[in-house]
DSSP file (Angstrom, degrees, kcal/mol; ACC not computed):
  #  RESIDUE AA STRUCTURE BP1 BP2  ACC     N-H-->O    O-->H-N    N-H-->O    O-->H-N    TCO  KAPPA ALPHA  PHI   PSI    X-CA   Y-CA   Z-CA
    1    1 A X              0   0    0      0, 0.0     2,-0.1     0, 0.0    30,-0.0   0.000 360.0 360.0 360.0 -65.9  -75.2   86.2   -8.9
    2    2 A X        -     0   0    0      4,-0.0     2,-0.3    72,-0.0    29,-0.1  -0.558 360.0-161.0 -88.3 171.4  -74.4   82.3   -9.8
    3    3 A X    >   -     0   0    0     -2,-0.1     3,-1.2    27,-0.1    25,-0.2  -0.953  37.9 -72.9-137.2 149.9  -76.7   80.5  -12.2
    4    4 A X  T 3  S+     0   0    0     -2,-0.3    25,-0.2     1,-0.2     3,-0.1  -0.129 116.6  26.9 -59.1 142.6  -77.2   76.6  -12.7
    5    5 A X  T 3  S+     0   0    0     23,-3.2    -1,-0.2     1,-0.3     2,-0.2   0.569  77.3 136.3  69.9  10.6  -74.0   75.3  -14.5
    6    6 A X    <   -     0   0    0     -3,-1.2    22,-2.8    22,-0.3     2,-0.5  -0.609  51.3-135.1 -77.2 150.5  -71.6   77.4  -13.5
    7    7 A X  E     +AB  27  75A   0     68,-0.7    68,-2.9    -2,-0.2     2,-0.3  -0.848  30.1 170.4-115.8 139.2  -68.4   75.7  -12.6
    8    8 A X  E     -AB  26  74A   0     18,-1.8    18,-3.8    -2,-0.5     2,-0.3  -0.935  24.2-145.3-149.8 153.1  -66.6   77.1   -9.1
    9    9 A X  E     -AB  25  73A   0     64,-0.9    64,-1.9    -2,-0.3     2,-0.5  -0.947  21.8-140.6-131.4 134.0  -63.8   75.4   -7.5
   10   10 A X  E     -AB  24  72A   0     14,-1.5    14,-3.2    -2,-0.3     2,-0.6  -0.990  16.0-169.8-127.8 134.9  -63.9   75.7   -3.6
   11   11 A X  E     -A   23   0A   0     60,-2.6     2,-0.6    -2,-0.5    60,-0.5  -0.798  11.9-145.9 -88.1  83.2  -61.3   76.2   -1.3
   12   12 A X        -     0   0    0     10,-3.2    10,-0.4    -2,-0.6    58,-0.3  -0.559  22.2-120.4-135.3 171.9  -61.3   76.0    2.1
   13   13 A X        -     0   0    0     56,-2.0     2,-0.3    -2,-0.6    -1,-0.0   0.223  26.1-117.0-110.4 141.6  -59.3   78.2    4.3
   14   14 A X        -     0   0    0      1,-0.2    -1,-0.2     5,-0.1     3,-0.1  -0.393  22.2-170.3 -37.8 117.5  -56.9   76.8    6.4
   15   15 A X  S    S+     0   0    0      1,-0.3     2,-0.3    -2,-0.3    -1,-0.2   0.750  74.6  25.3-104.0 -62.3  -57.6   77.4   10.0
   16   16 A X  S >  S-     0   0    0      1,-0.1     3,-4.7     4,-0.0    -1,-0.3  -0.810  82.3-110.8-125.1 169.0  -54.1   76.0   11.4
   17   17 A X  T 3  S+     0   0    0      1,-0.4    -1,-0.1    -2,-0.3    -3,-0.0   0.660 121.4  45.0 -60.8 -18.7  -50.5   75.6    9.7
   18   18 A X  T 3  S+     0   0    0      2,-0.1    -1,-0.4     0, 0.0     2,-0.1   0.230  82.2 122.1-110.1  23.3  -50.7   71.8    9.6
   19   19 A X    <   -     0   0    0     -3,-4.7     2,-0.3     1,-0.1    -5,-0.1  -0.457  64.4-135.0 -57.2 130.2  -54.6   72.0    8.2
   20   20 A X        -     0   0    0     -2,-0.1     2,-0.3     1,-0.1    -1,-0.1  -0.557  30.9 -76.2 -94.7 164.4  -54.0   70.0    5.0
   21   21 A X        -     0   0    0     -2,-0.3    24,-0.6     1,-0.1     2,-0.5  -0.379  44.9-165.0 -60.4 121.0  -55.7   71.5    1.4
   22   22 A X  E     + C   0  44A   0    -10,-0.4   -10,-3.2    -2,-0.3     2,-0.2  -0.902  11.7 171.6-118.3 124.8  -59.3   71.1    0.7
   23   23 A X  E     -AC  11  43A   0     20,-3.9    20,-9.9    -2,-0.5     2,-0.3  -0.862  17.4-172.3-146.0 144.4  -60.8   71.5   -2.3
   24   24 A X  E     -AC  10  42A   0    -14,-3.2   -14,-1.5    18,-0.2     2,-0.4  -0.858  13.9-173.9-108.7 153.0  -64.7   70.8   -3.8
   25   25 A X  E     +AC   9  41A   0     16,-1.3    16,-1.1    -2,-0.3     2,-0.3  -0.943  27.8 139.3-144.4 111.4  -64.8   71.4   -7.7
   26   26 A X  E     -A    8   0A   0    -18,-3.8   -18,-1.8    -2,-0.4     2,-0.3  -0.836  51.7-113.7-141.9-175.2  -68.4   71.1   -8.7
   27   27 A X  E     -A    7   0A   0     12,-0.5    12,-3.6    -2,-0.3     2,-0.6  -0.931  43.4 -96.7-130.0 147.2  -70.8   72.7  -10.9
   28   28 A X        +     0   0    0    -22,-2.8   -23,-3.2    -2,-0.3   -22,-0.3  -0.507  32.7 177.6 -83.7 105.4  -73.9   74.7   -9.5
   29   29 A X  S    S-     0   0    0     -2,-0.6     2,-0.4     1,-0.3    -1,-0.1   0.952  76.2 -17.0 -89.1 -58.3  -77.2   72.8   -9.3
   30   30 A X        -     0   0    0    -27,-0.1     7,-5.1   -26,-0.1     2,-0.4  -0.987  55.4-154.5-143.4-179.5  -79.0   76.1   -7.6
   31   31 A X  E     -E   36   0B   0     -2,-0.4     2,-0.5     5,-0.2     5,-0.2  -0.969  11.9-179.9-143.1 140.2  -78.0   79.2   -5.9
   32   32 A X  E >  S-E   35   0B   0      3,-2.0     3,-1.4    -2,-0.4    -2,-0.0  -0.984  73.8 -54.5-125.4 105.5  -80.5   81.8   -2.7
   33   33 A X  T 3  S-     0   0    0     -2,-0.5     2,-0.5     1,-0.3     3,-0.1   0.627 127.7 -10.1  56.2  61.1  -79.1   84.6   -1.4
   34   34 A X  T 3  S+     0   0    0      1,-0.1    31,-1.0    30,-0.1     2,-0.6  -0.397 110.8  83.7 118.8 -66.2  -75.7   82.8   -0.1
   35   35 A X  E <   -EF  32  64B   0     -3,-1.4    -3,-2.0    -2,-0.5     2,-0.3  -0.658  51.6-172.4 -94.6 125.9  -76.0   79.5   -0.3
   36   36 A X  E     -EF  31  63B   0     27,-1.6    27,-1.6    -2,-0.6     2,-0.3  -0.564  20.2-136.7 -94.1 147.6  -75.4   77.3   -3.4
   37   37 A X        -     0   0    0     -7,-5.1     2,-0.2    -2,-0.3    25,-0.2  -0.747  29.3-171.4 -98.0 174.1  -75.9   73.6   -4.0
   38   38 A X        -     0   0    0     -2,-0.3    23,-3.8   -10,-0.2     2,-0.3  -0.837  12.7-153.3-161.7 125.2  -73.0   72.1   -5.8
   39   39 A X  E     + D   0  60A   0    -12,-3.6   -12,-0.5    -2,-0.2     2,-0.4  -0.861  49.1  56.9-102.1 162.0  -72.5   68.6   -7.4
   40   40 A X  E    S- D   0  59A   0     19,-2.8    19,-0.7    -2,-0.3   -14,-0.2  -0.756  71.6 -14.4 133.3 173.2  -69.3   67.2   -7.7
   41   41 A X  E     -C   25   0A   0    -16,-1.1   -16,-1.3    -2,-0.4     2,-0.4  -0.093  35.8-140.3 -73.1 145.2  -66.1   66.0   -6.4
   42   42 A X  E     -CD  24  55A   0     13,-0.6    13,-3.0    15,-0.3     2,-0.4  -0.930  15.9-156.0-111.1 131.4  -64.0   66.5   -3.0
   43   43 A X  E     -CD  23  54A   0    -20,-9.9   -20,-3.9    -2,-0.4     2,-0.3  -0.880  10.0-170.6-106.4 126.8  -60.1   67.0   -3.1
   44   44 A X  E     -CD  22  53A   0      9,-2.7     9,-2.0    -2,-0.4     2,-0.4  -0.674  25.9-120.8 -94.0 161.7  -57.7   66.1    0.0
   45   45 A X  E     - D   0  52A   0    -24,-0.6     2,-1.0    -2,-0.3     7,-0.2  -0.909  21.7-134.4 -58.4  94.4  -54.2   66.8    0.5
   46   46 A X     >  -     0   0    0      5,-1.8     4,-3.3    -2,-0.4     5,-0.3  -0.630  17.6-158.3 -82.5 114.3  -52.2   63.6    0.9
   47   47 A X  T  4 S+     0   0    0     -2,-1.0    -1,-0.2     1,-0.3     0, 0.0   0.724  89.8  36.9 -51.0 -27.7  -50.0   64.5    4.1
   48   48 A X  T  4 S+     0   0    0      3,-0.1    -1,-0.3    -3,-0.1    -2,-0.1   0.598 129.4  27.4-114.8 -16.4  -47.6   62.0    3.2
   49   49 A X  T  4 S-     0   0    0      2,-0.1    -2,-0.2    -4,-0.1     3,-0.1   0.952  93.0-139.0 -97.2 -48.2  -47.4   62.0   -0.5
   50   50 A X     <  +     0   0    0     -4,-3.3     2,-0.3     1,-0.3    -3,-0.1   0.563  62.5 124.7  43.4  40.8  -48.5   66.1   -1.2
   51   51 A X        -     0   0    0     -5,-0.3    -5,-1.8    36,-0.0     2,-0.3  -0.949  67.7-115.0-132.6-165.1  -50.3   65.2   -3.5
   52   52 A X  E     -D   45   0A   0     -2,-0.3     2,-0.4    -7,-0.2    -7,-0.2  -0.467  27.2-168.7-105.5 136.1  -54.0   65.8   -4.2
   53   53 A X  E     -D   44   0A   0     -9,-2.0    -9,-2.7    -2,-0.3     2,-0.4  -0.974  15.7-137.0-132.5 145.7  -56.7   62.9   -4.4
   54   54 A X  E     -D   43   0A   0     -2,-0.4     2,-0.2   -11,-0.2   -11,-0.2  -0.798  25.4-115.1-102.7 138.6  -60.1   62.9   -5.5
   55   55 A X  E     -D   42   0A   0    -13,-3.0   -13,-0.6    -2,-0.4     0, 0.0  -0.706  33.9-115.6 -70.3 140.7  -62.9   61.1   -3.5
   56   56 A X  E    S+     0   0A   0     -2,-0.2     2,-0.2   -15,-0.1    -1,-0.1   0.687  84.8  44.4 -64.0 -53.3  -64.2   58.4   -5.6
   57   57 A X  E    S-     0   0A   0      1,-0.1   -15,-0.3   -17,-0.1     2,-0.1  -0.572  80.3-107.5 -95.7 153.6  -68.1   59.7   -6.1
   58   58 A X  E     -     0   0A   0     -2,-0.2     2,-0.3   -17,-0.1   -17,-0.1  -0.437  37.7-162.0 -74.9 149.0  -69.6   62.5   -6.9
   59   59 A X  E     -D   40   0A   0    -19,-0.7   -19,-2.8    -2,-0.1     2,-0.5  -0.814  20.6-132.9-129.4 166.6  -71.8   64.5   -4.1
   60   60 A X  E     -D   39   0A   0     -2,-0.3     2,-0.4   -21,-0.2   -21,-0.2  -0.971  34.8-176.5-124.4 137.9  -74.0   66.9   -3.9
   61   61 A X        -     0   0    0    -23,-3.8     2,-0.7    -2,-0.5   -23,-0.0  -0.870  21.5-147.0-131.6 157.9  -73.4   70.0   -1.1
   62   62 A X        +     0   0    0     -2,-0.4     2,-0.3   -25,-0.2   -25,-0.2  -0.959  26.0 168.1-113.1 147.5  -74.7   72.7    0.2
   63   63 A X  E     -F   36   0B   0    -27,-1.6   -27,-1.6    -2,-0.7     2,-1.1  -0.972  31.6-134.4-153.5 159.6  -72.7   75.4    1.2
   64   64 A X  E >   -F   35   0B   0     -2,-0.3     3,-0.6   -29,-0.2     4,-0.3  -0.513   8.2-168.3 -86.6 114.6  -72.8   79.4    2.4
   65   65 A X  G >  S+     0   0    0     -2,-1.1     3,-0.5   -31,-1.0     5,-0.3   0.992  88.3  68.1 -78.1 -43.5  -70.2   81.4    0.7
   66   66 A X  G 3  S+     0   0    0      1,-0.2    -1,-0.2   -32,-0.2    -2,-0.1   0.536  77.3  97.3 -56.4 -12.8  -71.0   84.4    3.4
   67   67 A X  G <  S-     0   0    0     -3,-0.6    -1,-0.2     1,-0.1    -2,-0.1   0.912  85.2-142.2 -13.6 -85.8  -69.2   81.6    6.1
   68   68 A X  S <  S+     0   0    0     -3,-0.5    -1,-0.1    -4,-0.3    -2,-0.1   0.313  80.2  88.6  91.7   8.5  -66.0   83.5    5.5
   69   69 A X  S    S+     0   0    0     -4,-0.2   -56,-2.0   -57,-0.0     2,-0.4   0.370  74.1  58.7-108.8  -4.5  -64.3   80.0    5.6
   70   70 A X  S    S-     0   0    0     -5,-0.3     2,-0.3   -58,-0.3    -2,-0.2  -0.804  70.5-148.7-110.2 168.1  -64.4   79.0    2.3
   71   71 A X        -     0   0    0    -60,-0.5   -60,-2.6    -2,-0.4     2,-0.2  -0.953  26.0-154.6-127.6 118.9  -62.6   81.2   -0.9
   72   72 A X  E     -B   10   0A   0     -2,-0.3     2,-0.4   -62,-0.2   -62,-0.2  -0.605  15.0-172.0 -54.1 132.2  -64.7   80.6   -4.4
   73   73 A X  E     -B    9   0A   0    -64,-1.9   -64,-0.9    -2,-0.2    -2,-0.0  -0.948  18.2-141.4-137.5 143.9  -63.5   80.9   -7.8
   74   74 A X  E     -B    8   0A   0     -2,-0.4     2,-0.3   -66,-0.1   -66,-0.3  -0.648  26.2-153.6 -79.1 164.6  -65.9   80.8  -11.0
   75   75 A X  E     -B    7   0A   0    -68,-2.9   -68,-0.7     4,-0.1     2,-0.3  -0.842  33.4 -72.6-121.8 163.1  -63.9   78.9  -13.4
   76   76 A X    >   -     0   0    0     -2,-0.3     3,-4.3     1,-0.1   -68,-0.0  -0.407  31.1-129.8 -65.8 133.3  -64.5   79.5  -17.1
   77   77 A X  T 3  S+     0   0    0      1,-0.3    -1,-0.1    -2,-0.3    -3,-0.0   0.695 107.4  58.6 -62.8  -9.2  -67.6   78.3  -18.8
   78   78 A X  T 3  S+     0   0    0      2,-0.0     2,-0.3     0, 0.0    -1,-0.3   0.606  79.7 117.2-107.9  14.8  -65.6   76.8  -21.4
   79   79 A X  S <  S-     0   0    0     -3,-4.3     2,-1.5     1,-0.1     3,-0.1  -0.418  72.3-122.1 -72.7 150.4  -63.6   74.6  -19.1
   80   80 A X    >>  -     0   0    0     -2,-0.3     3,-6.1     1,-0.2     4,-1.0  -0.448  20.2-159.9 -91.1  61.8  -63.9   70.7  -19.5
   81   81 A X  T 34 S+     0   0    0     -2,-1.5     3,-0.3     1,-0.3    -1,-0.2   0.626  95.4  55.0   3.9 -60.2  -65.2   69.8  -15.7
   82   82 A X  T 34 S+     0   0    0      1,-0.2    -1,-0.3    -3,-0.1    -2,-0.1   0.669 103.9  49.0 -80.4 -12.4  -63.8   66.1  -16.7
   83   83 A X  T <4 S+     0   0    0     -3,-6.1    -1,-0.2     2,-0.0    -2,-0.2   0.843  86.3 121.1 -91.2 -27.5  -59.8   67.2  -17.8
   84   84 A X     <  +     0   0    0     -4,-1.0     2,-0.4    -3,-0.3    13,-0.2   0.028  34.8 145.6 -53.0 112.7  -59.4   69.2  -14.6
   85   85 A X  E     -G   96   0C   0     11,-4.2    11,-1.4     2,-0.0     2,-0.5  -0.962  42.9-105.8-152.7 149.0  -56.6   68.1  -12.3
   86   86 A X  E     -G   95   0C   0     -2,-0.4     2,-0.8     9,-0.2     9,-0.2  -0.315  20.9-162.1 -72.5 127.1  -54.2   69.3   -9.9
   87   87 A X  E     -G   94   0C   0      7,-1.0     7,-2.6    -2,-0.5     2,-0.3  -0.908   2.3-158.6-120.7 135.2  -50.9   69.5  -10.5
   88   88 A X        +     0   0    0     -2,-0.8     2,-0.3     5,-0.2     5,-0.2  -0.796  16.6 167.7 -69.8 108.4  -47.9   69.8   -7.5
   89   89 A X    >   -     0   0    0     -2,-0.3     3,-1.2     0, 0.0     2,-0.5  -0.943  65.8 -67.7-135.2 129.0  -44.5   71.3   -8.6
   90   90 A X  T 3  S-     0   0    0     -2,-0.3    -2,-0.0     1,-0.3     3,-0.0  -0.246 116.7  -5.6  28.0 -94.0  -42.7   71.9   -5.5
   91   91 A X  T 3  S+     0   0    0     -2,-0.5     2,-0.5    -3,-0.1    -1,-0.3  -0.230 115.4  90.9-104.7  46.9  -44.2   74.5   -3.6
   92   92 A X    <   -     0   0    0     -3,-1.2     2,-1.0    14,-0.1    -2,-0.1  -0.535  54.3-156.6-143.8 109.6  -46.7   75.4   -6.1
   93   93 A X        +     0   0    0     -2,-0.5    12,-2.0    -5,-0.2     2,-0.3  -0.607  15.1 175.5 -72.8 105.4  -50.4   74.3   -6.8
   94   94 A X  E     -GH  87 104C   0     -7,-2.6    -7,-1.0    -2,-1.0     2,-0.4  -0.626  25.4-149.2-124.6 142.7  -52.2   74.6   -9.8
   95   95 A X  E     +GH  86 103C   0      8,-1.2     8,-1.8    -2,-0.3     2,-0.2  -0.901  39.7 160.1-137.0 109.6  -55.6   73.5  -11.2
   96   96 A X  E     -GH  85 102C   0    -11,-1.4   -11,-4.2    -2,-0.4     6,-0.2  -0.659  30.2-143.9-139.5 176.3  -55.4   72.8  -15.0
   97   97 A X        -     0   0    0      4,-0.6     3,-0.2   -13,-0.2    -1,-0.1  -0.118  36.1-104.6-126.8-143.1  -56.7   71.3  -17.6
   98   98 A X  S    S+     0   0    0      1,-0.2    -2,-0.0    -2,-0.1   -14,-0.0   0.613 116.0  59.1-124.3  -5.3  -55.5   69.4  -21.0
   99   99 A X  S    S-     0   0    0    -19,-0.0    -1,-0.2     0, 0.0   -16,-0.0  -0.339 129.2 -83.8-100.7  46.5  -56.6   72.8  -23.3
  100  100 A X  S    S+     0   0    0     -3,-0.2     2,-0.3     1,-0.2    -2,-0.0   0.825  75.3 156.1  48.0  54.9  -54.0   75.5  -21.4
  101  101 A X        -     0   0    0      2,-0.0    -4,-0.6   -25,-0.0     2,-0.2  -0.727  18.3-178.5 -38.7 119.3  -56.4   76.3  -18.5
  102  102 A X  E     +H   96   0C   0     -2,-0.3     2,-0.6    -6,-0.2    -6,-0.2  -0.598  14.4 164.1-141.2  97.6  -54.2   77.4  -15.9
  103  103 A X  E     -H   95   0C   0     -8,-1.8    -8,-1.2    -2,-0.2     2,-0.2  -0.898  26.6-141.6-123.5  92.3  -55.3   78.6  -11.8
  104  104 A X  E     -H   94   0C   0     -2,-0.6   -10,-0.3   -10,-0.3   -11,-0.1  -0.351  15.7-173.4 -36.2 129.4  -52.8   78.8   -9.2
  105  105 A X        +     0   0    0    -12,-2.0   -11,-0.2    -2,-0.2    -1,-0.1   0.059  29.4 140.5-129.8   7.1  -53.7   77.8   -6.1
  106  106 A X        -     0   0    0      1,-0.1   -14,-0.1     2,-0.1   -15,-0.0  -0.154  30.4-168.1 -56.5 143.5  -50.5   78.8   -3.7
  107  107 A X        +     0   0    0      0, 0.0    -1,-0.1     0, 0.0   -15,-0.0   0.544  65.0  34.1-115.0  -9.8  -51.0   80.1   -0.7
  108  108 A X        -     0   0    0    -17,-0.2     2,-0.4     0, 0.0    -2,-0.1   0.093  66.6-126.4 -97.8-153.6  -47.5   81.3    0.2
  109  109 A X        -     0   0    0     -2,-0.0     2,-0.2     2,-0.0   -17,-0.0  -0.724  22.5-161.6-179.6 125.7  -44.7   82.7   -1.4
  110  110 A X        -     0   0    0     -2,-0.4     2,-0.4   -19,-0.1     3,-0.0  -0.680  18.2-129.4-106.6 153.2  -41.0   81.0   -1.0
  111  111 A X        -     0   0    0     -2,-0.2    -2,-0.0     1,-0.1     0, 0.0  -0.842   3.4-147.1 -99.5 154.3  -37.8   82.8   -1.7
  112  112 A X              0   0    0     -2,-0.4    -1,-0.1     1,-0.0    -2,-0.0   0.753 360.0 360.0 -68.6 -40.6  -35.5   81.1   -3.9
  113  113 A X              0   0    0     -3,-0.0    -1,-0.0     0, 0.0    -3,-0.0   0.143 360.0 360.0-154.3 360.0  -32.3   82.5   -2.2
C-alpha cells in the first residue's frame, strides 16, 4: 500500500477535550503489513500560544496505522517536505505550503452566529 518516499502527515487522535494537537510529518523509510517507519519531524500544540512548534531534529518512528489512534493522510508527491507549515487562523488548522498546497486540519466546526 505505502512505498519508500511517500510523504504522510500523522495525526493523532485526541483522547480527551484538553489533549493538545499532535502531529508527525515524515516521509516513509519502509512499510509491513501495518507498520511504517517514518523519518521526520514532530509537531506540538503550544497550549498557551495555539500555535504549532516543530521539535528541533529529525526522528525516525515506527508506527502501526491499524492502532486506531492515529488518522494518516498521504500528502502529494509533488509537495516540498521543507515549505510545509502550519498555519492557525482562529479556529481553523491548515497544513500548507509556499506553492498553494492547502490541507485542513479542523477538527470541529464553529458557528458564526
Amino acid at each position: 500500500m505505502l512505498k519508500n518516499n511517500d510523504k504522510l502527515l500523522v495525526c493523532y487522535r485526541r483522547l480527551f477535550s484538553n489533549d493538545e494537537n499532535r502531529f508527525f510529518l515524515g516521509t516513509v523509510d519502509e512499510y509491513d503489513n501495518g507498520l511504517v517507519k517514518l523519518t521526520g519531524h514532530s509537531f506540538l500544540r503550544d497550549g498557551m500560544t495555539g500555535q504549532m512548534t516543530e521539535k528541533s531534529s529529525p526522528t525516525t518512528k515506527i508506527m502501526s496505522l491499524s492502532s486506531g489512534s492515529l488518522i494518516v493522510y498521504l500528502l502529494p508527491d509533488n509537495v516540498n517536505m521543507d515549505t510545509l507549515h502550519f498555519v492557525q487562523q482562529k479556529m481553523k488548522l491548515c497544513l500548507m505550503d509556499d506553492q498553494g498546497f492547502s490541507l485542513d486540519l479542523t477538527e470541529k466546526a464553529f458557528r458564526t452566529s
